[in-house]
N, C-alpha and C positions, 0 to 999 in steps of 0.2 A: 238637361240643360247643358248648351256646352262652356266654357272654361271662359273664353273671350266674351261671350253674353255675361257671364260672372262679374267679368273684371269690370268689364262698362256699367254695369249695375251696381259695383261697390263704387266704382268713382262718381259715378250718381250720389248717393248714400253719403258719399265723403264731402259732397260740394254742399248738399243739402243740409248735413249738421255743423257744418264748417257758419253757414250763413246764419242759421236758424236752429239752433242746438235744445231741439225741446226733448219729452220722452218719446213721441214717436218716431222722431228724424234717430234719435239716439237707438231705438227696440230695430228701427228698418237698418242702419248700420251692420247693427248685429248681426240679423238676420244675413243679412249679406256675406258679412266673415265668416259664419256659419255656413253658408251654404258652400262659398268658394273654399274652405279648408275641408270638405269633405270630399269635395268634386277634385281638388287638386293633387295630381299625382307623381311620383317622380319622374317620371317620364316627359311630363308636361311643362317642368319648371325652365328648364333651358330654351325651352320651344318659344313660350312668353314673354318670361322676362327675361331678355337680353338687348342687345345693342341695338336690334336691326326691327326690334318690334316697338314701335310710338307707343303702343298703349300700355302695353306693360312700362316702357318707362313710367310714363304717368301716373300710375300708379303706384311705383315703388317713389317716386318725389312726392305725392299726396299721403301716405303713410309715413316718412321722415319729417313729413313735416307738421301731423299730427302728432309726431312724439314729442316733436321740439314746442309743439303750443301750451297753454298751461287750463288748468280746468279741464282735464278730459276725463269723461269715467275709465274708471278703472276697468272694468269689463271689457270695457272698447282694447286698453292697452293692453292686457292678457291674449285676447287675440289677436290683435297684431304681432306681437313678437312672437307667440305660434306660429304665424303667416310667414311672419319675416326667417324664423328658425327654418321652418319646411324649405322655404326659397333658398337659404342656405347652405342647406345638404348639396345643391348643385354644385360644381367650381366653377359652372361657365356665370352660374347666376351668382353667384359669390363672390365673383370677380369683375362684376358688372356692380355690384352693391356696394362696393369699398374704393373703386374706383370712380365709379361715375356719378352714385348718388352721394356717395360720400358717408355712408352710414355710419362710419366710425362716431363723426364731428357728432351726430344727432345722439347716438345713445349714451355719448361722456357727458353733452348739453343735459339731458334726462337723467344720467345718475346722478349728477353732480346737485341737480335743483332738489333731488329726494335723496339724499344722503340721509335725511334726520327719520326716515320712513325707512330703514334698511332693514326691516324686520318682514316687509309686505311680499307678496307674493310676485306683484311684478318686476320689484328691483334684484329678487333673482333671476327672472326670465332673461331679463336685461341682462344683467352680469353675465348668466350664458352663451346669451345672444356674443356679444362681446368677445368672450373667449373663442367661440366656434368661428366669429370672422376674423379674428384676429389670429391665427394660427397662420403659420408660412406664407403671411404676405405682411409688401413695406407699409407703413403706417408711416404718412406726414406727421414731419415735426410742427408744422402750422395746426395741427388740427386745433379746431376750438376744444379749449378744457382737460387737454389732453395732460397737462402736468397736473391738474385738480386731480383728473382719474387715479397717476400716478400714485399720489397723495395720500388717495384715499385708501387705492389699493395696499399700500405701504403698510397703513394703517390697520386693518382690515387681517395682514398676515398677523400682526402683532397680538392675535386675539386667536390661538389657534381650537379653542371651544366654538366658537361661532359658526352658526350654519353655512356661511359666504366663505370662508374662511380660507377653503378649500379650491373653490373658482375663483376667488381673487389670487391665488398662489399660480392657477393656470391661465388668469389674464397676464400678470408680470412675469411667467415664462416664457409667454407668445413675444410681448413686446420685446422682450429682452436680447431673445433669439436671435432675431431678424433686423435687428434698429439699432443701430452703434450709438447713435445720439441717445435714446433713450436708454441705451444701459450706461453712456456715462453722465444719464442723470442720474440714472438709481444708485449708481456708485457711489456720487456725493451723497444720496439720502438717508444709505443703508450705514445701521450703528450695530453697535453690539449685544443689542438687542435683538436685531433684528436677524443676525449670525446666531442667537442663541436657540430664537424660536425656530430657525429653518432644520438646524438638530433634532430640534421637539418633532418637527414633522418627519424628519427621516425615522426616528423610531417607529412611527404609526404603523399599523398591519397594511395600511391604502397602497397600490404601487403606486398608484397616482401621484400622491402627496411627496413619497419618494423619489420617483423620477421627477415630479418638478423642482422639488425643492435641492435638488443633487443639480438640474439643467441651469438651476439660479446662480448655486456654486461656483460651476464653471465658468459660466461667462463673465461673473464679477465679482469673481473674488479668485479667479486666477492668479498664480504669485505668492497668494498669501500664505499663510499656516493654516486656513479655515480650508483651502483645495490641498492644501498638500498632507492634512490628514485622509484624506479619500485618496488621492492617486500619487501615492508612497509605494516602495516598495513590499511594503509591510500590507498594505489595505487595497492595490489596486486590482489583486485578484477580485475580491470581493466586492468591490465597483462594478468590475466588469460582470463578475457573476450576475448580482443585483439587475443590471441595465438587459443580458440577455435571459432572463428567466423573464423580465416585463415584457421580452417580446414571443416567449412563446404562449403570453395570455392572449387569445384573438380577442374575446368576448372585449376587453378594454381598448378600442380604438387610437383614442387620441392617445393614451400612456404609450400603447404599442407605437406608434408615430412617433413622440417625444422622445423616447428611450434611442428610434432609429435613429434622429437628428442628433441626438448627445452623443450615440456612437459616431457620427462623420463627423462632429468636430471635435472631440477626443483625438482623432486620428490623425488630426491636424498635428499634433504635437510628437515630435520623432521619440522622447522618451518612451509616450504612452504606447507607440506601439514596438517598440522591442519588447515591453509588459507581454504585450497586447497576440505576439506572436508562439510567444512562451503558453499564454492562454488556452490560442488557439489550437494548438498542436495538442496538448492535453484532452480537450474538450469536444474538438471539431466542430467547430460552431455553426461554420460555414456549411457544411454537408447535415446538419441538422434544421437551419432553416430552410434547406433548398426540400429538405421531405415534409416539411412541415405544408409547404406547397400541395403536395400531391391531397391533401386530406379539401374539406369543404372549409376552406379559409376566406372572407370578404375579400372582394375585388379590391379596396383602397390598402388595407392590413396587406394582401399577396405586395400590389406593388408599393409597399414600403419595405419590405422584403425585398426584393430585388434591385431596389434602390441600394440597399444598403449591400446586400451579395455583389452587386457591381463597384461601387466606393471600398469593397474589398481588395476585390481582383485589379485595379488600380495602384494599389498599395505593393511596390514594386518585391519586397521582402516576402508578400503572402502569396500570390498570383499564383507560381509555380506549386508550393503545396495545396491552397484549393483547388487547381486543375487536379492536378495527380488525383487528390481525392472524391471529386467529381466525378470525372470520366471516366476511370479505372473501376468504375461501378455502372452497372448499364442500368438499374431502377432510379437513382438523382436523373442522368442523363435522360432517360425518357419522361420524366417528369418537364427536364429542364424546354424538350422540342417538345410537348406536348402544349406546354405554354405560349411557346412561338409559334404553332402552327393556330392558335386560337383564330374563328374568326372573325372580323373587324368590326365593332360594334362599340357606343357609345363607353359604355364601362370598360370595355375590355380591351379597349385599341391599346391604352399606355401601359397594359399589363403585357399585350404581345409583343408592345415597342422595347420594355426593359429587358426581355428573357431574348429578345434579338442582340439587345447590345452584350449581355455576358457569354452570349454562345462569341461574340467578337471578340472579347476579351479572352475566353478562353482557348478559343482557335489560334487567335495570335501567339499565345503563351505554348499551346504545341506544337504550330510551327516553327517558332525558334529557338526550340529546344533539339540538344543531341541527343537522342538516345542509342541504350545500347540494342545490339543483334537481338536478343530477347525480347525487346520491347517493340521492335518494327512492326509485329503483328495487331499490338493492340493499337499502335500508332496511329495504323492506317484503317483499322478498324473503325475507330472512330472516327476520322476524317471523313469516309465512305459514310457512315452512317447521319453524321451534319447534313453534310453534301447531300444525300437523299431528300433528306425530311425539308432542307430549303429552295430546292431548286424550283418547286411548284409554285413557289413565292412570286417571281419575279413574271409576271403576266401582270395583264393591264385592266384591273377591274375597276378602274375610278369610273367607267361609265356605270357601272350598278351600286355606287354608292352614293350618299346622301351628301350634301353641302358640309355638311359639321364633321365628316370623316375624309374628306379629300384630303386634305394636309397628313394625317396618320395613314391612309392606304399610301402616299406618295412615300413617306417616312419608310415604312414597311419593305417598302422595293428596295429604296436606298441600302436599307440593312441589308439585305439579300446579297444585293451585287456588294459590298463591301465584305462580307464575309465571304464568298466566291471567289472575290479577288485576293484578298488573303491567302483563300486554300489552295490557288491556281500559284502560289507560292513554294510550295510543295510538288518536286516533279514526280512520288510516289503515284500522288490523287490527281493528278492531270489528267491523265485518259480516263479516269472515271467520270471527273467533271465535264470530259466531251462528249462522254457518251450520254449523260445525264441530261445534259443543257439544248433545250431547245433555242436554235436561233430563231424560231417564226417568234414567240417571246419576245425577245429582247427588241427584234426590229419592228415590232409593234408600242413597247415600252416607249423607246426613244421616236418615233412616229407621235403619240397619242400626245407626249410634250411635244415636239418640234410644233404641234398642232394648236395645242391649246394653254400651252403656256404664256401667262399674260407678260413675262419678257418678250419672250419672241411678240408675242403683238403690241408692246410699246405700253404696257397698261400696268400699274401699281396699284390696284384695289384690296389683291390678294397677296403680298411680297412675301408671306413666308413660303405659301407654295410655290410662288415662284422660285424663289431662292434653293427649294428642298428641289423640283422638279430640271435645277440647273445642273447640281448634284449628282440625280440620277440619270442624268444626259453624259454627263464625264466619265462616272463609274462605266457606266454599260460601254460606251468607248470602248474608255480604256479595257475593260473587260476583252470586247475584240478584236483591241490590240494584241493583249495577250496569247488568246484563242486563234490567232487568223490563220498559222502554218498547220495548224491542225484541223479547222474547221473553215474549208473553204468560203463557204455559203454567207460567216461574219466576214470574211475578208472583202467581198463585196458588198456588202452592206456596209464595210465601214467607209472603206472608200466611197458610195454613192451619197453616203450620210454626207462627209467631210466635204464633198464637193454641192453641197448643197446649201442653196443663199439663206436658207434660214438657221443654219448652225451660227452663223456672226454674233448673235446677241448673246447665244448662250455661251460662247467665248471669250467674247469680249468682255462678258461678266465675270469668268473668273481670273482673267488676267488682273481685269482691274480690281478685284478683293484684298483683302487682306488674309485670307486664309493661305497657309504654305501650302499644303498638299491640292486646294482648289489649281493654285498656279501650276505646281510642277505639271500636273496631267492634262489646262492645258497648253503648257509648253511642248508636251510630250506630242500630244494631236497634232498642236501647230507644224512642229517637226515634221511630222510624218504627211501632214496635208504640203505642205509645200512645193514637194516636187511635181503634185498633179495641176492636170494643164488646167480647169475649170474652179479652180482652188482662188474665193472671191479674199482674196488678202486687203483689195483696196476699201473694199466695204466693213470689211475688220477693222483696220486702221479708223477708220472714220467713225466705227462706232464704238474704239476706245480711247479715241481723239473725245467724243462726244460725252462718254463717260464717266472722263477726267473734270470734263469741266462741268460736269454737273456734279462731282465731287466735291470739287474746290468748293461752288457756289454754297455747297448743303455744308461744308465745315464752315465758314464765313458766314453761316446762317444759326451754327451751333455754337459757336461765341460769341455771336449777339445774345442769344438766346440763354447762356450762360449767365452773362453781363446783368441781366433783367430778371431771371428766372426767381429770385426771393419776392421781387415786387408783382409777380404776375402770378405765382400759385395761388392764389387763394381767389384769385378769382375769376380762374380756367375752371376751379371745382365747385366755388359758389355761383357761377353764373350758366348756369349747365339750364337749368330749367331757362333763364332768358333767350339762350340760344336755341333749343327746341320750340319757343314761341317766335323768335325771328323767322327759323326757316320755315313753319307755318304759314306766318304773313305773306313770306316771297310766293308762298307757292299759290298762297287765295290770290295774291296782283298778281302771278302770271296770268288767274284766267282775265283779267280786266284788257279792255280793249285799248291799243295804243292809242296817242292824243294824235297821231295826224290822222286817222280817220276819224274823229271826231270834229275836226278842223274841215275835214273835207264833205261832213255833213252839212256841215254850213253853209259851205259857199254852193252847194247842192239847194237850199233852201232858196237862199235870197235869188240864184238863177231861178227857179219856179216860180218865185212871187213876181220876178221881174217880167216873166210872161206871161202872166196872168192878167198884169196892168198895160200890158200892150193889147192884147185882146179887147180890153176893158173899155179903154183911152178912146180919145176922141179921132188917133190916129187910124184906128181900128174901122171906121167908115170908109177912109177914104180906099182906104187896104183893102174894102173887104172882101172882093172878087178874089183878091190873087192871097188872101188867106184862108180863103175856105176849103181848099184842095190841102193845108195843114193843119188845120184844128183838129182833126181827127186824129193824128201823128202826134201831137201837143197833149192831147186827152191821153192817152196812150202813155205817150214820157209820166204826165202826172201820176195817171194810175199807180205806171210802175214805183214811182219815186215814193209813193204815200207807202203801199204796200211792204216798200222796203224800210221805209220808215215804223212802220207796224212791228217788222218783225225787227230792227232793234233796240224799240220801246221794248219789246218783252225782255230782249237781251238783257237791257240796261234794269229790267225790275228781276231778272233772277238775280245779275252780278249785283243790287242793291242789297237782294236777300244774304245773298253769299256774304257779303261785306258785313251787314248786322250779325251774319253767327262769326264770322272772324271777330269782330268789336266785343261780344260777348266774350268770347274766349281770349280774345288779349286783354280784358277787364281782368278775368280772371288771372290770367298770366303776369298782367299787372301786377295784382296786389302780393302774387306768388314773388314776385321778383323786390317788393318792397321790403319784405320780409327777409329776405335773402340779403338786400342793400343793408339793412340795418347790421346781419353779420359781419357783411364784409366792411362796414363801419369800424365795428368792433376792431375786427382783426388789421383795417389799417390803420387804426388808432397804437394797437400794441407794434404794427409793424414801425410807425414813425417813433414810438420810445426807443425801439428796436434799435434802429438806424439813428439817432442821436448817440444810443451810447455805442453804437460801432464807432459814431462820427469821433468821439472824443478817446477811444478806444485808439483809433488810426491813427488823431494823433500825437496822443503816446507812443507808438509805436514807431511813427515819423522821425520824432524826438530822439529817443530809442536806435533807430536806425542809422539816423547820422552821428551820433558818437559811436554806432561801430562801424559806419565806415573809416572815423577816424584808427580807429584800433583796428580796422584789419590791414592796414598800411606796415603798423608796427608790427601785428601776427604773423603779416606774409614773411617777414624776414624770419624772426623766431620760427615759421612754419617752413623755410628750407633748413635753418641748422636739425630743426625737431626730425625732419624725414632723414635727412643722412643720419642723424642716432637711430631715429626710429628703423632705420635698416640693417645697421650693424645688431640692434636690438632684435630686429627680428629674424636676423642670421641664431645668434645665439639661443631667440626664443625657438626655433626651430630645431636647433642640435641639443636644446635641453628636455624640449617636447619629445626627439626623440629616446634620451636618456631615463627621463624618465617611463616615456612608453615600456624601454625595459625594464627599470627598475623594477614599474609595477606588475609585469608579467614574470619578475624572478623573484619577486617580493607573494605574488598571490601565487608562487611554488612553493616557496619556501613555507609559506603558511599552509600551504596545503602538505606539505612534509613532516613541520609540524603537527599537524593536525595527527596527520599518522601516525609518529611517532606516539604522542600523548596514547593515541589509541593502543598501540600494542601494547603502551607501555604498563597501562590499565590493564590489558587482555594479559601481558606476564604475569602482574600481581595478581589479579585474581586465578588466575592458573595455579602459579606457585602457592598459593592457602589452598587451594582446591588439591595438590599435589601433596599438601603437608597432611589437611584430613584425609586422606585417602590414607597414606602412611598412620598414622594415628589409628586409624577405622580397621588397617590391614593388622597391625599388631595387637588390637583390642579381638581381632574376630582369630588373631593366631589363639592369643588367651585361651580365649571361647573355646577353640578348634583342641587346644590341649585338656581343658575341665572337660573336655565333651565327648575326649576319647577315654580319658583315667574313669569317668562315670561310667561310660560306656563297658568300660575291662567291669569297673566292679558290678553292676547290673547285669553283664553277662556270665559272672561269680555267682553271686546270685541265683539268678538263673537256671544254673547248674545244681546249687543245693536243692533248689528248690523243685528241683526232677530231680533227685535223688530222693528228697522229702516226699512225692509225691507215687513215687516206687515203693517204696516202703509203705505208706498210708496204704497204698492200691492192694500190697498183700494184706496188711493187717486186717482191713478192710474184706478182703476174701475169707482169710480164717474168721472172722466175727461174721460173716454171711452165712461161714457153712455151721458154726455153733448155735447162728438164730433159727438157721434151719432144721438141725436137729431138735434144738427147742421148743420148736415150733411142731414137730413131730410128734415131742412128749407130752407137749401140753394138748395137741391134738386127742393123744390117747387116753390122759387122762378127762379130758371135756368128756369122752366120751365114756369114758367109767363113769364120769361124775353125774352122766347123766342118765346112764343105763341105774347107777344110784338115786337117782332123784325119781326113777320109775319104778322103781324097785320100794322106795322110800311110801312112793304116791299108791301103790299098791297095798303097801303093809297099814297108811293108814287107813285105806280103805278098810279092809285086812280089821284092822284095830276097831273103826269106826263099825263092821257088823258085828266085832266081836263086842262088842261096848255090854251086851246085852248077856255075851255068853261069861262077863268078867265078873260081873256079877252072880252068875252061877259058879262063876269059876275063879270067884279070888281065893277061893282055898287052895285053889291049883296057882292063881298069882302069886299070892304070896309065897309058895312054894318056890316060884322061876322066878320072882324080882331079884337075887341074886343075879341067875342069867340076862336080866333086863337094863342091870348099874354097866354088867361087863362089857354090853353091847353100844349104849348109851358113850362108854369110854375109849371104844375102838371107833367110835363116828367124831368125837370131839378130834384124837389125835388125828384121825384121817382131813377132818378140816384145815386143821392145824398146816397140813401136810400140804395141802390145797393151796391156803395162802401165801405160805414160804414159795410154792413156783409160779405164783400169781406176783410177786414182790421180785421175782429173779427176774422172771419176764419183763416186768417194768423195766428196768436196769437197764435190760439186755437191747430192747428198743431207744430206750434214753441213749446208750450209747452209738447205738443204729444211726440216730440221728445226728447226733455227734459229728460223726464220722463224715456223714455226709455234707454237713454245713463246713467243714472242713475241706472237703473234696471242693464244694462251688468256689468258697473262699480261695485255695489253690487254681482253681481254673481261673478266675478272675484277675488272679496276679500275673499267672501267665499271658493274661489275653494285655493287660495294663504294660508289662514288661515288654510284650511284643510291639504295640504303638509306641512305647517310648522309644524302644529300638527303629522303629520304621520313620518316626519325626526324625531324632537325631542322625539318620543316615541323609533323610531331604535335607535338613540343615547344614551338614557336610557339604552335600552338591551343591545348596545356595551360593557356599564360601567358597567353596571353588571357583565358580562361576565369577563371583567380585571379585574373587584374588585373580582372575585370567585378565578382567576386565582393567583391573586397578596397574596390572603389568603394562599392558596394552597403553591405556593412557600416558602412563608414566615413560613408556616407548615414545609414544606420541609428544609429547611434551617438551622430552633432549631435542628428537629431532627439532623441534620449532625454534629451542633458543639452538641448537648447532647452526 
């Protein structure tokens, strides 16, 4: 289904529960917004609703004024301000909704009647709605309910918990913005409360909240101590910080938008940007949102970016370093012409139109600048590389674009040939720019206007591309003005141009402007067309003879219009829908047929009847030979005349139909306009309280006025003696201004002398204690360096005994090795007696044991040898005896073995102890050295600084 079937089937839908508001008229509505908010696309929203399309009007006046009605469901109203939010995202339809429907008037009528319901779902759609159109455009001071909104809104911040809380802070930064009247309402409104809570919000993590409520700050509370804690010396880095981190958030649209507006009028204020340049230099702000470009950033976020990069490069102190910093970089720079070369398309036109205008800014700012021998190369480099990337620009494509981009492809050229013209300023890049520049171009450009511009044809339908396409006829000129001694081929074209009868209007048009640079170039033409013989000067004259006076008439039109303009707004915007049912009407009575051919049917009639009754009559006998050769001709007329009569019977029954569906719809348009009359009731009911108290207001004023004309009688006198003081005053205030100027520049010397002073003088003192412990540190480590050499002597006394001690242990120790070993040898020899005895022993008792038998045969013979048996018995005891004693020496001799030994480790151990101590306390030596070289050094260091 397509879009336009939508629309007429919701206005259907709209008329049908407007009259008859049951559940089905109410379910088919829906359905209808349903269906059209699915089908509708952004593409589509400009196409529909705007100026030039009737139906879509009607439909955006059919929805305002079901918001303004009472009793509507709610379901109905939640779609709507969907419908109405989607339509909104356009500017061309957003600008057509604030303007012509007047949408504002109707959703402050609707917030204002559901204040007590501010918890519902629609009265935030609302309040959205609200803020999204209320953004960067003027908002009448007449609006119906407009100081309620105020009001509420006021109210509404004062509550910063609340869900609304937040959109009512970004309806009263919209208003605020853009509306002087309305910010010196809010100035009266706003208390200390309400200063208090806008703090509350600047703490929140939201940027939103911050940037609004900082964008509140400034504009109304400039002056006070509430702005001049933010933009102090003290706090306005961090302002400034704050406002450009909100814009490198893309994701937040409107904040990124708000935060760009707060930085252009910040800039307004010359203190904030001496801050502001300090900032920038730090930070580079400028060369970080120009890369921020290059990434996938929204087409409205780029151009508020570049908005704002251009409101830089105007700012006459920053220009020169954001060039520098730009250009002197080729990745910004290709960013910047890759923007400009974009091609022309509905989103994208004023994003290519703002990156044209900073390449202008910036070209201007390199061509009149000096630089040095060094720099000529990157100078021209970059000029070459402009020049390349624009020159493709200036061709004439408005035939392959669309109605809605004519005006921006015209714009587009403009820029071109004004940057051109600039660079052609530079006689470096002149012959590149003639090699570059196609003349078939340019004499096509100024052709396709000469052609079809609605100046040159007498017509104001279109005035700004008129006016843009007046522009691009001058530039391109003057262009081959410039060009002519070098490029023959303009030099004839300019000439053929100049003498050409349709150049008058586009000159005449800028003589007679008010633009300077319009005039100078074409005075400049004028000049140079003069001498030529075909050169229409008379027709010039005459057509800024003609232009003058239709000047005059249009200012004499606009102080009438002045004169009247409070009692006629309200209902140029409330009576919008009556006027589109007027010119309706005219157009259904165009088709009606004038009244003299109805007049002439008439007398068409009564002729026919009146030969019917001659026929008829009695006269008709005596006739009737010589009318019977014309009855036949008579029958004939008749025919004809019925027949024609037939067919404007049917005329007249379609043009009766046509008039019933006009009557319908002016019914309707009717009661549309009654509706309407009851506003405008309203609003000229407060306009006549209005104008009473201006009346008594005036005169006061009157009153007022004539006692100071009496007193400025008396002031004029007092106001010549005051000017001769006030001159000798301002002789003196001038040579004190200059005194002081020095004072305070030998005054912030001297402080800063002082400043110095104090510092060394701190830096002497702590030197000097650093100088005293060092000395302290050097004589405590001599101490040291003395205990450590007298230890050292006795240690290696020591030492020495103890290699003397250990010479002597090493012989004693030998003689007891070679005693052990002898020892060892004796006691070897007797083991082995003792054991050759113990076999000897083991033998004999065997010996004894076979004898056991023979002893008893032979203890006659025992008893006989037991003598020999006691003496034998006596020679084994001593010899045991003997045994033990070198079993007892032996011990000893080992005991002391060991001795010996544990002795010897012990001496090793000292040695090895005595050696680290001796090898630490020589490191320790080298340590002190080392300080004491260093501690010299210093102390060297030191004279010289106070010498």
């Amino acid at each position: 289904m397509e879009v336009n079937s939508c629309v007429k089937s919701l206005l259907l839908g709209i008329s049908q529960y407007c009259s008859n508001p049951s559940e089905s008229s109410l379910s088919q509505l829906l359905r209808h917004l349903e269906v059209l908010l699915a089908l509708l696309k952004a593409n589509d929203v400009d196409q529909i609703f705007n100026s030039r399309n009737p139906l879509g009007c009607e439909c955006l006046i059919n929805l305002t004024m079901l918001i303004c009605a009472d009793d509507v469901d709610q379901h109905v109203m939640t779609k709507i301000f969907h419908l109405l939010y989607l339509i909104a995202q356009d500017n061309i339809s957003c600008e057509f909704l604030i303007n012509s429907v007047n949408i504002m008037s109707s959703l402050s009528t609707y917030a204002v009647k559901h204040i007590q319901a501010e918890d519902s779902c629609t009265m935030k759609q609302c309040l959205q709605l609200v803020e999204k159109v209320s953004y960067g455009r003027q908002v009448s001071e007449i609006t119906s309910n407009l100081d309620k909104l105020v009001a509420y809104v006021l109210e509404k911040i004062n509550k910063p918990g609340s869900d609304l809380s937040s959109i009512c802070l970004g309806i009263l930064c919209n208003l605020v913005s853009t509306n002087i009247s309305i910010q010196a309402q809010v100035k009266g409104m706003m208390n200390s409360a309400h200063k208090k809570n806008l703090m509350i919000y600047l703490r929140r993590d939201s940027n939103s909240d911050k940037i609004s409520s900082l964008s509140l700050i400034t504009h109304c509370c400039w002056g006070e101590t509430l702005a001049s804690k933010f933009y102090s010396l003290k706090n306005v880095t961090q302002t400034l910080k704050l406002l450009f981190a909100a814009l490198s958030n893309i994701d937040e649209k409107m904040t990124l938008n708000r935060s760009a507006d707060l930085c252009m009028e910040v800039f307004k204020h010359e203190e904030i940007i001496q801050q502001f340049i300090v900032f920038e230099q730090k930070n580079n702000c400028a060369y970080k949102l120009l890369m921020m470009l290059s990434c996938d950033v929204p087409t409205e976020s780029a151009c508020k970016m570049l908005e704002l990069l251009v409101a830089l490069c105007r700012v006459s102190f920053l220009r020169k370093s954001i060039s520098e910093r730009i250009l002197k970089k080729q990745q910004p720079l290709e960013v910047l012409l890759n923007l400009a070369s974009i091609q022309m398309s509905k989103r994208q036109s004023r994003l290519s139109l703002l990156a044209m205008d900073l390449i202008e800014e910036l070209c201007e700012e390199v061509v009149d600048q000096s630089f040095d021998p060094d720099e000529s190369n990157w100078h021209e480099s970059v000029l070459m590389t402009i020049c390349q990337q624009l020159t493709p620009a200036i061709s004439d494509d408005t035939p392959h674009v669309s109605d809605f981009l004519i005006n921006s492809a015209t714009l587009k050229i403009l820029k071109s040939l004004k940057i051109l013209a600039c660079l052609c300023n530079d006689e470096d890049i002149l012959n590149f720019i003639v090699m570059k520049l196609n003349s078939v171009s340019v004499s096509e450009v100024i052709e396709h206007q000469l052609t079809h511009n609605l100046i040159g044809l007498s017509q104001s339908s279109q005035p700004e591309w008129s006016e843009t396409g007046v522009e691009v006829v001058l530039f391109a000129l003057d262009l081959s003005l410039k060009l002519k001694h070098l490029v023959p081929e303009l030099e004839k074209q300019l000439y053929s141009t100049l003498q050409d009868t349709r150049i008058v209007p586009f000159l005449a048009s800028a003589i007679a402007s008010s633009d300077r640079i319009k005039i100078q170039m074409a005075l400049r033409l004028h000049q140079e067309a003069l001498p030529l013989p075909d050169f229409p000067a008379i027709l010039l004259s005459d057509r800024i003879a003609y232009n003058n006076d239709k000047n005059s008439h249009k200012l004499g039109a606009d102080v009438f219009q002045q004169s009247q303009m409070k009692s006629t707004d309200t209902q140029k915007k409330h009576l919008q829908p009556s006027f589109i049912s007027n010119t309706k009407t005219e157009k259904i009575s165009k088709l009606s047929f004038p009244s003299t051919s109805i007049s002439t049917d008439e007398g068409n009639k009564e002729n026919i009847h009146e030969l019917i009754a001659k026929i008829q009559g009695p006269e008709g006998d005596a006739t009737e030979t010589g009318m019977n050769g014309k009855t036949s001709e008579i029958v004939e007329i008749y025919e004809h005349k019925i027949s024609s009569l037939v067919t404007k019977e049917n005329h007249l029954q379609d043009l009766l139909e046509a008039k019933t569906l006009a009557l319908a719809q002016a019914d309707r348009l009717i009661s549309q306009y009654r509706c309407q009359r009851s506003r405008c009731e309203e609003d000229s009911r407060k306009m006549a309280d209005m104008l009473k108290q201006s009346e008594s207001k005036c005169e006061e004023m009157l009153d007022k006025m004539r006692a100071a004309e009496c007193d400025r009688s008396s002031m004029s006198r007092e106001l010549e003696t005051v000017e001769t003081e006030n001159r000798n005053l301002q002789n003196i205030a001038d040579h004190y201004d200059r005194l002081q100027s020095a004072f305070e520049d030998k005054k912030h010397k001297i402080d800063v002398l002082e400043r110095n002073l104090k510092t060394s003088q701190q830096e002497y003192v702590t030197l000097k204690e650093l100088h005293e412990m060092i000395q302290k540190h050097n004589e405590k480590l001599k101490q040291q360096y003395t205990q450590a050499t007298s230890r050292l002597e006795d240690v290696e006394e020591e030492r020495l005994t103890l290699l003397k001690r250990i010479v002597e242990l090493e012989s004693s120790v030998s003689d007891l090795t070679q005693l052990v070993e002898e020892q060892d040898k004796s006691y070897n020899q007797l083991a082995q007696k003792q054991s050759e005895r113990d076999v000897t022993i083991k033998n004999l008792k065997l010996h004894l044991s076979k004898r056991d038998e023979d002893i008893k045969e032979l203890k006659i013979k025992v008893s006989s040898q037991e003598h020999n048996k006691q003496q034998m018995e006596h020679q084994v005891k001593e010899r045991n005896a003997e045994i033990k004693k070198l079993n007892s020496k032996m011990d000893a001799i080992i005991k002391k073995a060991d001795m010996i030994e544990n002795e010897k480790k012990q001496l090793q151990a000292e040695l090895a102890e005595s050696n680290d101590c001796r090898l630490n306390l020589q490191q320790k030596l080298d340590k002190q050295a080392q300080t004491l070289l260093m501690i010299t050094e210093l102390s060297n260091n030191i004279r010289g600084s106070q010498c």
